[in-house]
C-alpha positions, 0 to 999 in steps of 0.5 A: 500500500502506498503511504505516500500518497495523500488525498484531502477535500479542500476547504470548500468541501467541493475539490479533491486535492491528491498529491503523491511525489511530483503529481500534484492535482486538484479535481471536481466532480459535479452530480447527485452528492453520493455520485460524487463521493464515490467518484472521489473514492475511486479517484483516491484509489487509483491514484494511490498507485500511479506513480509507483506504475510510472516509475516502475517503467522509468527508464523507458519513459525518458527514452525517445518515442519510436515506432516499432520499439518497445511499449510500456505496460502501465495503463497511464504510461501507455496512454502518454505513449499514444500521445508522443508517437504522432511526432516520434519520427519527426522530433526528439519526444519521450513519453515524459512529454504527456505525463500530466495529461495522461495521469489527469486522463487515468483519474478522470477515467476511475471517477466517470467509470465509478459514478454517475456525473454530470461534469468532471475535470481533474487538473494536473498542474495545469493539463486537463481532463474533462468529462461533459455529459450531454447538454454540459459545459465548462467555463475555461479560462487561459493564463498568460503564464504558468507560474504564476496564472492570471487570465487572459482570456476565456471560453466556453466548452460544450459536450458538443465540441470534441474537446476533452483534454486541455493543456498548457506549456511555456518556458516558465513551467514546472517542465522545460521548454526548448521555446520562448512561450511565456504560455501555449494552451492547446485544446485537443481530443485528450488530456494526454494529446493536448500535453504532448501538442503543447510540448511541441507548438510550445517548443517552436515558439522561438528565437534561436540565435537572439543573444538576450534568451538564455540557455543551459542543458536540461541536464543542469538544472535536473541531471535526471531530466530526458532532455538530457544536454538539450538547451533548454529556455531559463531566461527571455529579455524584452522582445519588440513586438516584431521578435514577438510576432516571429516568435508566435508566427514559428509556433502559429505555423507548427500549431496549424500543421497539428490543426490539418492533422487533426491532432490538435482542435486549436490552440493559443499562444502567449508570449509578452502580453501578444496572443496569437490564436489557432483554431478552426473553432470558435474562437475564446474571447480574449477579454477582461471580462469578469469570469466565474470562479469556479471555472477550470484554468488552463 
């Protein structure tokens, strides 16, 4: 039995807060009360004993992506498995680039396999999974920055659209990024797809040969890290808006690309204080309107 892991209410008596090591989510359900009770026990239970699942397949996980190689066996690791192999033959991607959405993913399946619920979203630092039942939807406000979120803009989500997974990344994260994001929120069919894209459109978002961003290799700051000696981004100077706009123009194109392939529905991008929006859908309106509390961050 896993002692380490930790699942308490928050003090609203709403939110379920479960933190084992360096997964850290806070989830909701929203339904009859019993439902949800139910829901919360069966999301405590399954995630008592996913991180001990991940790091037991460790190694592999940290390994490049690559068809015909060898596939995990741990449900949440094959999930974040599916989610890199798109761009195994065209980038450097390990399975480490969808954790957080797959873990979300792996939690969100317990509850809405346990309970009846109308709505639920488990976020994992900021990597979503929903579940809508028919007629609901979800308020999904975007932040300009991970570390420390304030919105930028917001959007409804309905279980019409196919959305079912929200992700965010950018240089100021709890992971790497090889790019210059302040923020890249990608919405997409899964938690799991939505992280691995965000990895990727984030990445492109870049200006590789300007002397003021600073770079060191992954390996400094977490010898342990995937990326290995990959530059990664520790430090952006003040960009005029035309460094902004060929930044978001480089991650635009590559989020565009993932749109055409139906990998992605639309993503948006952020860095110092410009936006840039990729989406066949409708777009989020990016205003200061006042927004409900209780909607799910990305």
């Amino acid at each position: 039995m896993n002692s380490r892991a930790q699942a308490r209410l928050l003090p609203d008596g709403k939110r379920l807060h479960l933190q084992d090591g360096p997964i850290d989510i806070v989830l909701q359900g929203f339904g009859e009360a019993d439902q949800v009770q139910q829901a919360y026990r069966a999301a405590a239970d399954r995630f008592a004993s996913i991180l001990d699942e991940l790091c037991s397949e460790l190694p592999l996980l940290r390994d490049q992506a690559r068809f015909g190689g060898r596939e995990p066996q741990g449900m949440t690791a094959r999930r974040m498995f599916a989610a890199v192999l798109s761009y195994a033959e065209r980038e450097f991607i390990t399975p480490m680039a969808a954790v957080a959405g797959a873990v979300a993913e792996e939690v969100l399946g317990a509850m809405i396999e346990s309970a009846h619920l109308q709505r639920a979203y488990v976020n994992d630092g900021g990597d979503i999974a929903l579940h809508l039942a028919e007629g609901e939807s979800f308020s999904i406000g975007m932040v300009d920055r991970p570390d420390r979120p304030s919105l930028f803009g917001t959007m409804i989500l309905d279980s019409r659209q196919p959305v079912r997974g929200i992700a965010t990344s950018g240089w100021h994260g709890r992971s790497f990024s090889l790019g210059i994001a302040d923020a890249v929120t990608v919405l997409a069919k899964t938690a799991a797809m939505a992280d691995a894209a965000a990895t990727i459109v984030a990445n492109a978002v870049d200006l590789p040969r300007h002397i003021g961003i600073t770079r060191v290799p992954a390996r400094e700051l977490a010898p342990d890290s995937d990326l290995g000696d990959r530059l990664v981004t520790t430090g952006v100077c003040p960009l005029s808006s035309e460094e902004i706009d060929q930044a978001l123009t480089g991650g635009a194109t590559c989020a565009e690309s993932l749109v055409a392939s139906g990998l992605i529905y639309a993503a948006a991008l952020h860095v110092q204080g410009m936006t840039r929006v990729v989406s066949p859908m409708v777009l989020p309106q990016l205003n200061d309107s006042p927004v409900e509390r209780s909607l799910v961050h990305a």
